[in-house]
TORBATI-97491 format. One record per residue (C-alpha): x, y, z; residue in three letters. Coordinates in steps of 0.02 Angstrom, whole numbers, plus 50000, padded with zeros to 5 digits. Each point is the difference from the previous one (the first is absolute). Example, Ala and Ser with C-alpha at 12.3 -4.5 7.8 and 13.67 -1.06 7.14 Angstrom:
! TORBATI-97491
50615:49775:50390:ala
50069:50172:49967:ser
//
This chain:
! TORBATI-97491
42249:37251:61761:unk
50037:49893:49858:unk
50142:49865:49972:unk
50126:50036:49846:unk
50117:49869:49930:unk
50161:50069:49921:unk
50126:49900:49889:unk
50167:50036:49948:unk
50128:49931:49887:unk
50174:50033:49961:unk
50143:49969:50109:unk
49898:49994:50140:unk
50095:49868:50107:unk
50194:50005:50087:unk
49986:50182:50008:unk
49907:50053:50164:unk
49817:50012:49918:unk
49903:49947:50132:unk
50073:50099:50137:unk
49998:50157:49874:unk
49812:49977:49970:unk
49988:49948:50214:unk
50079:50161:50043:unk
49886:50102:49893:unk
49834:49911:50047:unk
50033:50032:50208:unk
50048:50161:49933:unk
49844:50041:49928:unk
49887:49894:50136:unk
49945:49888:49875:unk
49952:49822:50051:unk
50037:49829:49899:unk
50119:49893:49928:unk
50169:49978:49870:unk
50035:49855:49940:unk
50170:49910:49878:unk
49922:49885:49881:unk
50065:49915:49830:unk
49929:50112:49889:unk
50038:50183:50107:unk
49963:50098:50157:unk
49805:50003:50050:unk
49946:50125:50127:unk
49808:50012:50075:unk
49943:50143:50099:unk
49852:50073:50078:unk
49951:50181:49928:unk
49909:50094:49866:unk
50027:50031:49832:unk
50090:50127:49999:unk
50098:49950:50159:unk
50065:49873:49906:unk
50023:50057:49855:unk
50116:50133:50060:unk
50078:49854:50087:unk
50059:49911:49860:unk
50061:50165:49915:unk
50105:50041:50158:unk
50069:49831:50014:unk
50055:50011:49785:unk
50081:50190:50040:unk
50113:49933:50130:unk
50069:49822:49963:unk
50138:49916:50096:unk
50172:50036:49901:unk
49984:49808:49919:unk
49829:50002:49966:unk
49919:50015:49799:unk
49826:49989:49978:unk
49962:49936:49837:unk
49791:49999:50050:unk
49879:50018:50104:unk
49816:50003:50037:unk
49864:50037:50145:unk
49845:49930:50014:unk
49861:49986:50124:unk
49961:49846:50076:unk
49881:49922:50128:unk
50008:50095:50177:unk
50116:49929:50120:unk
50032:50076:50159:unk
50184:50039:50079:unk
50044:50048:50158:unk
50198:50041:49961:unk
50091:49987:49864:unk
50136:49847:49964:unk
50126:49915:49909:unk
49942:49859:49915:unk
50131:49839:49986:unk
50032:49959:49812:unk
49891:49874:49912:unk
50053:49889:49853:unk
49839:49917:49964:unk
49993:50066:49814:unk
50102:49973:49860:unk
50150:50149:50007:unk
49961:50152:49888:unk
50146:50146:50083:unk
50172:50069:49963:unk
50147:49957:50062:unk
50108:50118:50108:unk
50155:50043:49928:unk
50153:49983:50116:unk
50030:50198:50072:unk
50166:50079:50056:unk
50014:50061:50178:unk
49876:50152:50041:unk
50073:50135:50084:unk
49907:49970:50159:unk
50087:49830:50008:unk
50172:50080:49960:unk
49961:50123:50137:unk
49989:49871:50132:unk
50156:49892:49927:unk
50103:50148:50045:unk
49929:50059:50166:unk
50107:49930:50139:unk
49839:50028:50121:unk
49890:49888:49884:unk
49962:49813:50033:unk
50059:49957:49814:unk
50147:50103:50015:unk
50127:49913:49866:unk
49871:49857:49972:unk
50055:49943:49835:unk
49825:49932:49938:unk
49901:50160:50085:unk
49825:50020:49886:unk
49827:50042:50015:unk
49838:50019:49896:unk
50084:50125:49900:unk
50135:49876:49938:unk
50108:49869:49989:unk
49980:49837:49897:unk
49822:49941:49951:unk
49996:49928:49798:unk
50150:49909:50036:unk
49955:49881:50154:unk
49821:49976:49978:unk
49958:49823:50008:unk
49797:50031:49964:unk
49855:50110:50021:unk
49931:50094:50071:unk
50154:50080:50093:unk
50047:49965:50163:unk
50113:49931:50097:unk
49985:49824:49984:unk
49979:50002:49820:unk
50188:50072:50002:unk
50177:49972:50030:unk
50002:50094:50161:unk
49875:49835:50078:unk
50144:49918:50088:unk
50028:50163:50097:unk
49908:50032:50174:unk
49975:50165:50048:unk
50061:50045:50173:unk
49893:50087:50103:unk
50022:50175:49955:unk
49989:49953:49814:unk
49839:49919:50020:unk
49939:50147:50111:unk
50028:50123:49855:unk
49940:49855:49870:unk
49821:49998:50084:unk
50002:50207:50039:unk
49876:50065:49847:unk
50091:50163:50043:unk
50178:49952:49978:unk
50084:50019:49848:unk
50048:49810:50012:unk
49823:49932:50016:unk
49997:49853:49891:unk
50180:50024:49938:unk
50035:49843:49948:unk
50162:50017:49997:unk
49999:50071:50174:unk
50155:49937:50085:unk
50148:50086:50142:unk
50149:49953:50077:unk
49930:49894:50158:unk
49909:49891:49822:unk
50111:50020:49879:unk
50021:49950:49835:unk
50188:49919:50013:unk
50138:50050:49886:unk
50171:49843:49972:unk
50158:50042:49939:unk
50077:49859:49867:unk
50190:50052:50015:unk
50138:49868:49928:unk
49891:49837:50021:unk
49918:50060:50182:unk
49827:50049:50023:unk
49989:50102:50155:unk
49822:50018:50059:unk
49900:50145:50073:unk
50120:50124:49923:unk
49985:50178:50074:unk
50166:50076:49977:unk
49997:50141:49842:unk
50146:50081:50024:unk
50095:49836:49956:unk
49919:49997:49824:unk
50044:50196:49978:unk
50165:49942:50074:unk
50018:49874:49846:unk
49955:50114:49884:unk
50125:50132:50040:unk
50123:49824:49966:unk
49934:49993:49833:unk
49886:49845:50018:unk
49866:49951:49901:unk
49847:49992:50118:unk
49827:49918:49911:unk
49847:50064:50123:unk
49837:49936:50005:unk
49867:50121:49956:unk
49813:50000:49971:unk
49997:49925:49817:unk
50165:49902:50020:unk
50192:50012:50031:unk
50112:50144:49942:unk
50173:49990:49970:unk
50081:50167:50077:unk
50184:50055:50014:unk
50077:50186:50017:unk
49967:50088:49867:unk
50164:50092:50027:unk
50115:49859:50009:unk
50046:49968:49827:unk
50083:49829:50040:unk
49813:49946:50088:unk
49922:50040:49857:unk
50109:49925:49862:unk
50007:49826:50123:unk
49814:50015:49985:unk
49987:50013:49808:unk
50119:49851:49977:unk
49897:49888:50130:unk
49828:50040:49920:unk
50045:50001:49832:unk
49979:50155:49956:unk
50145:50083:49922:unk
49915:50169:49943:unk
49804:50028:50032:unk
49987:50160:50123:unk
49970:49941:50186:unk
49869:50102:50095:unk
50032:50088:50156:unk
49907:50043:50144:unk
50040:50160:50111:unk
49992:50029:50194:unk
49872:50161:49960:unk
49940:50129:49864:unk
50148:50120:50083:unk
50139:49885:49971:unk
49945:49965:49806:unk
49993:50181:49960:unk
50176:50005:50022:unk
50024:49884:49860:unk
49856:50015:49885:unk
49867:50138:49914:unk
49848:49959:50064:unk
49789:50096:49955:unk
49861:50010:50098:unk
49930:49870:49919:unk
50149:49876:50022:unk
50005:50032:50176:unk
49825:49968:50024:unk
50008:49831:49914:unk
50170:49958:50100:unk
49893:50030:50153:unk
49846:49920:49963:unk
49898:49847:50064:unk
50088:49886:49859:unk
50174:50076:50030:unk
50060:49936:49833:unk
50174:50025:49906:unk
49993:50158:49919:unk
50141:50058:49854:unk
50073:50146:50041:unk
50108:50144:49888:unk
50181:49997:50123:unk
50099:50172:50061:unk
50173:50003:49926:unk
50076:49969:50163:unk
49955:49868:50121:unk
49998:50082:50179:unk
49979:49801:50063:unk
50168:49943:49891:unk
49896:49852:49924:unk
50081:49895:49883:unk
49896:50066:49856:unk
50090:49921:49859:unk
49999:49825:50061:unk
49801:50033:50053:unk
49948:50056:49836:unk
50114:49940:49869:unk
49991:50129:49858:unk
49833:50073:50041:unk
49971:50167:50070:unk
49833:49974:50118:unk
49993:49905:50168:unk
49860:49905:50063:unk
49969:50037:50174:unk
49879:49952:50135:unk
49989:50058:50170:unk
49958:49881:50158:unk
49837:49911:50003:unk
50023:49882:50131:unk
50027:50048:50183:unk
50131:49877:50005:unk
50078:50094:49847:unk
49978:50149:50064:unk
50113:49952:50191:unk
50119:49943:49877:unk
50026:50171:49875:unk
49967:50089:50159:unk
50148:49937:50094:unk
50103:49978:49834:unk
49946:50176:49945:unk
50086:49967:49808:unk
49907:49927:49840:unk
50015:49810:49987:unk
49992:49887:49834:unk
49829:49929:50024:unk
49959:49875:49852:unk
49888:49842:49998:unk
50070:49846:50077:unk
50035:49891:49839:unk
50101:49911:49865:unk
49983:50134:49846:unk
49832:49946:49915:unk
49915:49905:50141:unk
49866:50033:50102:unk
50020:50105:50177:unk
50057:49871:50143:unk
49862:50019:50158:unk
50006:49825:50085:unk
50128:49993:50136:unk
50039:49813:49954:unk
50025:50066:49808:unk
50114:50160:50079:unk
50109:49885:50108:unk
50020:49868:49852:unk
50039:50120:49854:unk
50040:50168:50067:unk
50157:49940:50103:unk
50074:49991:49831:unk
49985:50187:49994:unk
49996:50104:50171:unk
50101:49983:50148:unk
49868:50009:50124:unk
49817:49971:49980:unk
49879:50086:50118:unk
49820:49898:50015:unk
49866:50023:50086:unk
49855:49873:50068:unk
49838:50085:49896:unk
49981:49907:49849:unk
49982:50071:49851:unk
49868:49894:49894:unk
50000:50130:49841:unk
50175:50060:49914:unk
50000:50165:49928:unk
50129:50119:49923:unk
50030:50185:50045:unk
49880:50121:49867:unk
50105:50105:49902:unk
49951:50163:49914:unk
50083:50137:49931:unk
49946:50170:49930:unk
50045:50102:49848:unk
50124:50131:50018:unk
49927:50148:49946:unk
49802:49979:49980:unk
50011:49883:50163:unk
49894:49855:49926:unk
49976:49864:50114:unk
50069:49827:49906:unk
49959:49845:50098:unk
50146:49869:49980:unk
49952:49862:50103:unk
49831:50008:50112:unk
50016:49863:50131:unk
50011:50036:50211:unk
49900:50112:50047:unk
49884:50022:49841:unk
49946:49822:49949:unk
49892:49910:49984:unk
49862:50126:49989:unk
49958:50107:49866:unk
49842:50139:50013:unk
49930:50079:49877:unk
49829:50043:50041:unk
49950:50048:49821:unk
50031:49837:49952:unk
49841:49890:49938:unk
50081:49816:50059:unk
49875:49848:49971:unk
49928:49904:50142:unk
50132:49853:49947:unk
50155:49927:50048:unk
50133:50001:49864:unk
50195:49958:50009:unk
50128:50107:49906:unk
50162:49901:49968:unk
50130:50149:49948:unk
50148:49959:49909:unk
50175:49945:50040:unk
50130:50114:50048:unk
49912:50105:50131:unk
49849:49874:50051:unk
49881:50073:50084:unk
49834:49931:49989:unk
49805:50082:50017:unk
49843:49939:50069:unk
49797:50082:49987:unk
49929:49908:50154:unk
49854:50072:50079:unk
49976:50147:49898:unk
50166:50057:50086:unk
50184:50001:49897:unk
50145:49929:50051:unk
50167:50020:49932:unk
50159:49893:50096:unk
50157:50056:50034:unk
50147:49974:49885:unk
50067:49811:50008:unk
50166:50021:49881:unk
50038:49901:49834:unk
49910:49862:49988:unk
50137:49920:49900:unk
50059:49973:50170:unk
49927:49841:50085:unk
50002:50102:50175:unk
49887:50117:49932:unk
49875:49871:49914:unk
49986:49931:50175:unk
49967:50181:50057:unk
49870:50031:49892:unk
49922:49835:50039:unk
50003:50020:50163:unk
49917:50192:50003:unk
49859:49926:49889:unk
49963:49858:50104:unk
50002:50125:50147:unk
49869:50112:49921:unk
49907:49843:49942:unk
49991:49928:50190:unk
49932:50176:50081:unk
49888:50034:49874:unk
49943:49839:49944:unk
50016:50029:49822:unk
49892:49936:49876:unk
50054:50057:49821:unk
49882:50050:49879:unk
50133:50040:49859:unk
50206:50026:49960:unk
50072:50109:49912:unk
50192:49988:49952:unk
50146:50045:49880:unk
49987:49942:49810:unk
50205:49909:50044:unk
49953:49823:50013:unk
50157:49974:50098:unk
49978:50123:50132:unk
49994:49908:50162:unk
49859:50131:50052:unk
49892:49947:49829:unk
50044:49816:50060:unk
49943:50031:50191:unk
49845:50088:49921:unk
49936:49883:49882:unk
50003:49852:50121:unk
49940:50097:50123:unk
49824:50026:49871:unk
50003:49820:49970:unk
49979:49969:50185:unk
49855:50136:50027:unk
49942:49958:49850:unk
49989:50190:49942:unk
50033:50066:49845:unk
50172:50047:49927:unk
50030:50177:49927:unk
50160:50038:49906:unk
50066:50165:49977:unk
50153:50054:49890:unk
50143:50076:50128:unk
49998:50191:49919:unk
49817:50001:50001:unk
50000:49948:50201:unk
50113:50148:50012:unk
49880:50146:49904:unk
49868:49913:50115:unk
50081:50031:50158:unk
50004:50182:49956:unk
49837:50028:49956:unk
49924:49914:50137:unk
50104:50104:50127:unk
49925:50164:49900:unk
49829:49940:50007:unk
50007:49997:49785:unk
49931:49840:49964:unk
49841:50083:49955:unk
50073:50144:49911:unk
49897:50064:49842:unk
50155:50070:49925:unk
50147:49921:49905:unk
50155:49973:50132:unk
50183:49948:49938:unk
50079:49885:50089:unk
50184:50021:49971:unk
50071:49801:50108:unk
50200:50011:49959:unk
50084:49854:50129:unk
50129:49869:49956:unk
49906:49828:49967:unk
49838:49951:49976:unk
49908:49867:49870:unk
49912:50073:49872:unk
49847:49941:49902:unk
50094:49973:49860:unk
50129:49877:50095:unk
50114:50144:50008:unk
50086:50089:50143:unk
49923:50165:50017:unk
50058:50142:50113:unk
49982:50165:49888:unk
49811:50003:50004:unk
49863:50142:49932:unk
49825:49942:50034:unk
49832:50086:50002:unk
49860:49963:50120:unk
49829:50031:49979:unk
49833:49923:49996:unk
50058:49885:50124:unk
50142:49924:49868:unk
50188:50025:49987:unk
50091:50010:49814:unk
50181:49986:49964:unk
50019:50142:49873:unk
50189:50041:50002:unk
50179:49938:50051:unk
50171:50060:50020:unk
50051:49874:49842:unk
50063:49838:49999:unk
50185:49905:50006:unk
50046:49822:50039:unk
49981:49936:50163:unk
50137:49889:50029:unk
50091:49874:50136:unk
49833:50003:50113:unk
50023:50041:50175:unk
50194:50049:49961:unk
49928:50159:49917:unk
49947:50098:50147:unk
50157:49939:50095:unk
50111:50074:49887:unk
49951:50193:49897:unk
50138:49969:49894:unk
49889:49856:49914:unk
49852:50140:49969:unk
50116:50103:49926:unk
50065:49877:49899:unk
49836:49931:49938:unk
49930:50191:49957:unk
50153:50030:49884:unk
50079:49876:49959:unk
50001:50041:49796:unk
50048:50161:50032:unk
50190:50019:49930:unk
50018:50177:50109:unk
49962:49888:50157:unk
50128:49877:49990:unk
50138:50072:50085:unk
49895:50051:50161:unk
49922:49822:49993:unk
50155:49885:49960:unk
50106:50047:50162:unk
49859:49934:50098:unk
50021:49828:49955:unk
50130:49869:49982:unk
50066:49925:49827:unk
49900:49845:50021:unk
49843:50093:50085:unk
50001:50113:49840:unk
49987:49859:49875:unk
49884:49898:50093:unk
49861:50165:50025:unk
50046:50045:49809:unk
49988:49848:49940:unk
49818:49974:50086:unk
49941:50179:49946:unk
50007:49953:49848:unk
49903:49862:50005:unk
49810:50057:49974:unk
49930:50016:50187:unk
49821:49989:50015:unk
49989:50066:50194:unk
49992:50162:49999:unk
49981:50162:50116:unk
49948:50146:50039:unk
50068:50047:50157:unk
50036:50175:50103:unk
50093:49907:50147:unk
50108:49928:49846:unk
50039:50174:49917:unk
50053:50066:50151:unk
50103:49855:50031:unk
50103:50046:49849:unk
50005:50196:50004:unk
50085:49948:50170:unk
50101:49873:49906:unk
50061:50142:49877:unk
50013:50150:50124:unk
50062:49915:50160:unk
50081:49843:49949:unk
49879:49913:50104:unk
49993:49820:49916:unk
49954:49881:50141:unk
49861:50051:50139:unk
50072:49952:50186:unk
49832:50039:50052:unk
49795:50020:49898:unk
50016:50181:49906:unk
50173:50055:50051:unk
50036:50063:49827:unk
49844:50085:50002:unk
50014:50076:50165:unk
50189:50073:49970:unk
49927:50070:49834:unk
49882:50081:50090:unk
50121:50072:50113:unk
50117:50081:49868:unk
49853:50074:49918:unk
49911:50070:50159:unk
50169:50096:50034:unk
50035:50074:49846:unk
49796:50051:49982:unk
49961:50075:50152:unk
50163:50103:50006:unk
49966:50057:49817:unk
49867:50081:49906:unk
49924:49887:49869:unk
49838:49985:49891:unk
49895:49897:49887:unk
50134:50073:49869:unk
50147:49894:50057:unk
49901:49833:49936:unk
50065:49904:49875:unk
49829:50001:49909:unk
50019:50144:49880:unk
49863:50017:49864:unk
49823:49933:50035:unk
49987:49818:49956:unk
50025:49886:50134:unk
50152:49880:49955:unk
49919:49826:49960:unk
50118:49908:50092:unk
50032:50109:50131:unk
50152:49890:50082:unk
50102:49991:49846:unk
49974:50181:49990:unk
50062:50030:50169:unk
50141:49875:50002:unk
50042:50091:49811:unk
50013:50187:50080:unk
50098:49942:50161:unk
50146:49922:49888:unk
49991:50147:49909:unk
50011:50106:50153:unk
50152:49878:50066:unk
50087:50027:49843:unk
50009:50186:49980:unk
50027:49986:50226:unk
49852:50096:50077:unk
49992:49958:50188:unk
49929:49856:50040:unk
49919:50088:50145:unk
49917:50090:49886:unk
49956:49869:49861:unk
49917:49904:50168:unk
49909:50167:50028:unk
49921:50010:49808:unk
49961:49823:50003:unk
49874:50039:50153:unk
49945:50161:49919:unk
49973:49883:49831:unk
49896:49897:50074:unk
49880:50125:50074:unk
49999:50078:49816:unk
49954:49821:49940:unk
49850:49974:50107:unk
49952:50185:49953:unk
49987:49972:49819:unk
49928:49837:50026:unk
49866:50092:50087:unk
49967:50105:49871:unk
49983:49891:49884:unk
49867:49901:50082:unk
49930:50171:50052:unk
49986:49954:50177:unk
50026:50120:50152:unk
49983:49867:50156:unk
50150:49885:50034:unk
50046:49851:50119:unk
50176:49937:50031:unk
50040:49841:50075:unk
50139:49875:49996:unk
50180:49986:50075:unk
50078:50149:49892:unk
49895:50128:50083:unk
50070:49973:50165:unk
50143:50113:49927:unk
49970:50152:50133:unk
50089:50118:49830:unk
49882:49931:49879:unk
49845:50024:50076:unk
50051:50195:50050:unk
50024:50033:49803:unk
49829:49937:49998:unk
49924:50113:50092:unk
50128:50150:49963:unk
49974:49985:49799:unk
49826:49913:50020:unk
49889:50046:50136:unk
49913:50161:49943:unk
49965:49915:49827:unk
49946:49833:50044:unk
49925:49914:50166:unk
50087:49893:50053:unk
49982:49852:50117:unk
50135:49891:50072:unk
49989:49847:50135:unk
49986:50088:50190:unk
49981:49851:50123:unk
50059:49867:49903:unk
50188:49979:49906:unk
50003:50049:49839:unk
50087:49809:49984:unk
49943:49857:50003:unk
49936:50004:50179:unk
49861:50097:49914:unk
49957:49849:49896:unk
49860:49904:50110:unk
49905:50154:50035:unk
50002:50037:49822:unk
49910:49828:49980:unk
49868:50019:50113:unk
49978:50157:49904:unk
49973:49903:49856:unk
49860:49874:50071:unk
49900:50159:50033:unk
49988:50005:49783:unk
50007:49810:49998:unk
49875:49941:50096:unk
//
């Protein structure tokens, strides 16, 4: 009899991994020990080789639902002898090297209980167990347990603790174990009152069938929730939060009740259900069975973004209410996601009626995820990866250096990366960091992830934007560590961020890396966006662009398409009387009048072209909202294409040269198109199909036969189904998968680079 020592990594801890690997050794009659530390789960037993061996391999098959084993390894070591096996408490004696649990939505053993009237957590609004609940988003340090979380204050009763110490109960070492005789306490803020220990559901369904506005604290923060088929609710809600047109997201009592309203796969089902429950953007029926105010939810757009309950407090409420409710983040337009119940009471009194709080705090904000898939070849298209997903990212193929590096990210979606530990970490989205609200976010997540895993920074990489306040946070942060600073140009982060996620970045062969988003600095002190690049050898080339025009008024630009338009063809005589309407007398003058002066910024942006196709087709000339132009263009197009039969043939591109400036040529054949009145639906639809036949011919010429895409444009669910319809069979072709194609993907895609770099 021998004495094996087994160690495993991954997310290892907050998910039951100890009683899992408990349950299997008594199983077996094996004798020794599991143990939590800071750098995984360590396991010794007594047995042979091959005992244990086949051990480990068991143990790998048949993983808790939360767990992910990133690696492992068995070893013998000096004979000990065991006379039972145990459960080790966690030690923190070492500096931590582990994932972080993600927050999970309610497992269905859980929901099981919530709804059985003969169970002890029968309607127990904060009901979890090892198989879910909130973990990333209340840790205060590792290794995980209770005390290093927000669920410390709590004392178990009794019972709780009974189950807690069981190694086989399913709530052994939940440590977010909790019932109703130990409850976690929900208040109700209601016209200046707070009413404590709050217990009373049916008064907040109650409200909403008044048509209140209701903000409810959930496990990354507050939502603001009203019902979704009261059209005065919803309209109150837009004017309080400031947002007059951006689609709200729902969230519906059960799968049943949303196929009444919405066409919904396999694979968007499974994703609705999931462990990360995130917002998923669904194709609607012509007919709402629910009578949701659809208009007023989705302003314009034909897709609603829907999420079912992934709370058990969430789910008492859709339950009882059985009808989809608006369920949007709880914040001013722009800010950052309200979680602190002083912050809710202060600021979100301006907005709901009623707020309903709870006593667990929340010590990390995060946003819903949001993901949507293409309508016909069903491509999964990340939008936003926060609850559920960050801030791990595994990739086992993955060569990452035994050193800890910071990835800043960029502005509008800041999200920033981290190699610590040979593991990668990617945080949840934080907002605009033009907002001050979410520059303390993003502060505050760092220094969170600094304090549990003592960070000691070896290098930084961040955007080539001086002014970012993520290129700010990341060069002081070097000159504290005293680590190196890496710089990386924005559209180059992006073709990164795909390759690493494909494993490329050792690729023998040529790739094209087609970036197309709306702003980014370019090495030339331009503002890029309509990117071709080639990767190979470890290097990245610019070799092509969509052609230049003047970029003008700075940050007005992307506020208003009717300035892109404007600046693309503005000496055209045939434009004039589309473009002069959109403007006042003294606007006119003022924007000719500078256009004619010589402008040396210039760009060369896809964001920015589809900014003023929208301008021309839609009379879209100032965004309510980021990419509202874009996104109604999209929607015209995707209707006329998929109920029509169209090719390659209906491009605008008609001989074989490529245009050289390929936005005057499209802005040229649109006017042309308005002029002799071809549907606009239609002229949308070519403009898609013309840009797949422009990245064609540009891959010809370059004779090259793999391609990445990355960047904001390619979250267009229509565009990237042309791809593969009028692409795929010709071409490989590689898009982003885990990541956004926006700029969420950025930070990865800068790790990525300090693989080359270093």
């Amino acid at each position: 009899m021998n004495t094996f020592h087994i160690h495993i990594k991954g997310i290892v801890q907050g998910v039951g991994f100890r009683p899992f690997v408990y349950k299997y050794a008594i199983k077996t009659g094996l004798k020794g020990w599991v143990n939590n530390t800071n750098d995984g789960v360590h396991i010794h037993i007594n047995s042979n080789k091959n005992t244990a061996e086949n051990f480990l391999q068991e143990l790998l098959s048949k993983l808790p639902p939360l767990a992910v084993v990133t690696a492992y390894n068995i070893e013998e070591v000096t004979y000990q002898k065991h006379n039972d096996f145990t459960i080790i408490h966690s030690e923190s004696n070492a500096k931590p090297n582990i994932l972080l649990t993600p927050d999970a939505a309610m497992c269905s053993d859980c929901k099981t209980e919530l709804h059985n009237p003969k169970d002890r957590r029968f309607q127990y609004p904060f009901i979890t167990c090892t198989n879910c609940g909130p973990r990333y988003s209340i840790i205060t340090d590792l290794p995980y347990d209770r005390p290093k979380t927000t669920m410390q204050p709590f004392k178990m009763c009794k019972t709780c603790q009974k189950e807690y110490d069981n190694p086989l109960e399913r709530r052994h070492y939940s440590q977010t174990n909790s019932c109703d005789d130990c409850r976690i306490e929900m208040q109700l803020f209601e016209k200046g009152v707070l009413k404590e220990n709050f217990t009373d559901l049916d008064y907040i369904v109650q409200k909403w069938e008044e048509g209140k506005i209701i903000a409810i604290k959930g496990i990354g923060g507050y939502l603001l929730t009203c019902d979704a088929t009261n059209s005065d609710a919803i309209k109150s809600l837009r004017n309080r939060k400031k947002r007059p047109k951006k689609p709200f997201a729902l969230m519906y009592p059960n799968i049943e009740i949303l196929k009444k309203d919405a066409q919904i796969s396999t694979l968007e089902t499974k994703e609705l259900q999931s462990i990360h429950a995130p917002i998923v953007l669904l194709e609607t029926k012509k007919d709402f069975e629910t009578k949701i105010a659809f208009s007023d939810i989705t302003h314009g757009l034909s897709r609603l973004g829907v999420m079912l309950p992934y709370t058990p407090l969430y789910e008492l409420l859709l339950h009882s209410f059985q009808k989809p409710i608006v369920a949007t983040s709880a914040n001013i337009t722009d800010s950052t996601i309200i979680y602190t119940d002083k912050k809710a009471v202060e600021e979100l009194a301006k907005i709901a009626d009623l707020i309903l709080l709870n006593n667990r705090e929340i010590l990390i904000p995060q946003d819903d995820g949001v993901v949507q898939f293409s309508r016909k070849h069903k491509k999964k298209i990340t939008l936003r990866r926060s609850r559920g997903k960050a801030p791990n990212y595994i990739n086992p193929k993955l060569e990452i250096p035994n050193k800890t590096v910071f990835a800043a990210g960029s502005m509008l979606k800041s999200v920033f990366g981290l190699f610590n530990g040979q593991n990668t970490y990617v945080s949840q989205y934080m907002g605009n960091t033009a907002s001050y609200d979410a520059q303390l976010n993003y502060e505050k997540t760092f220094t969170h992830f600094h304090k549990i895993f003592n960070l000691d920074l070896d290098a930084v990489v961040v955007d080539k934007h001086p002014d970012y306040f993520a290129t700010r946070f990341g060069k002081e942060l070097a000159q504290n560590h005293d680590a190196k600073t890496h710089t990386l140009q924005h559209h180059k982060a992006h073709f990164y961020s795909v390759l690493g996620e494909h494993n490329l970045m050792k690729s023998k062969d040529k790739i094209l890396g087609v970036i197309w988003d709306g702003t980014g600095l370019g090495d030339d002190g331009n503002i890029w966006g309509g990117e071709f690049f080639t990767y190979s050898n470890g290097n990245i080339n610019r070799i092509s662009h969509i052609g230049e025009f003047d970029f003008i008024l700075g940050d007005k630009m992307p506020k208003e398409p009717r300035i892109s338009v404007l600046a693309i063809s503005h000496n055209s005589k045939e434009s004039e009387k589309y473009l002069k309407p959109k403007f006042t007398d003294t606007e006119w003058k003022i924007y000719q009048a500078l256009l004619a002066k010589e402008i040396l910024l210039k760009s060369t942006s896809m964001g920015r072209l589809f900014d003023a196709v929208s301008s021309l087709l839609l009379n879209i000339d100032v965004h309510t909202y980021e990419a509202e132009a874009s996104m109604k263009l999209e929607k015209i197009a995707a209707q006329f294409y998929y109920n029509n039969t169209l090719s390659l043939e209906d491009s605008y591109i008609k001989d074989n040269a490529i245009p050289n400036n390929f936005v005057n040529f499209i802005i040229k054949n649109i006017i042309f198109d308005l002029d002799n009145t071809i549907d606009k639906a239609y002229i949308a639809t070519k403009f898609h199909i013309t840009l797949v036949d422009y990245i064609m011919r540009v891959a010809n010429k370059y004779k090259m036969s793999k391609i990445a895409f990355s960047g904001g444009v390619f979250q267009n669910a229509l565009l990237v189904d042309m791809l593969l319809e009028f692409m795929d069979k010709k071409y490989k072709l590689y898009f982003q998968d885990e990541f956004s194609p926006n700029d969420e993907g950025i930070p990865f895609g800068q790790l990525m680079y300090f693989l080359n770099a270093k």
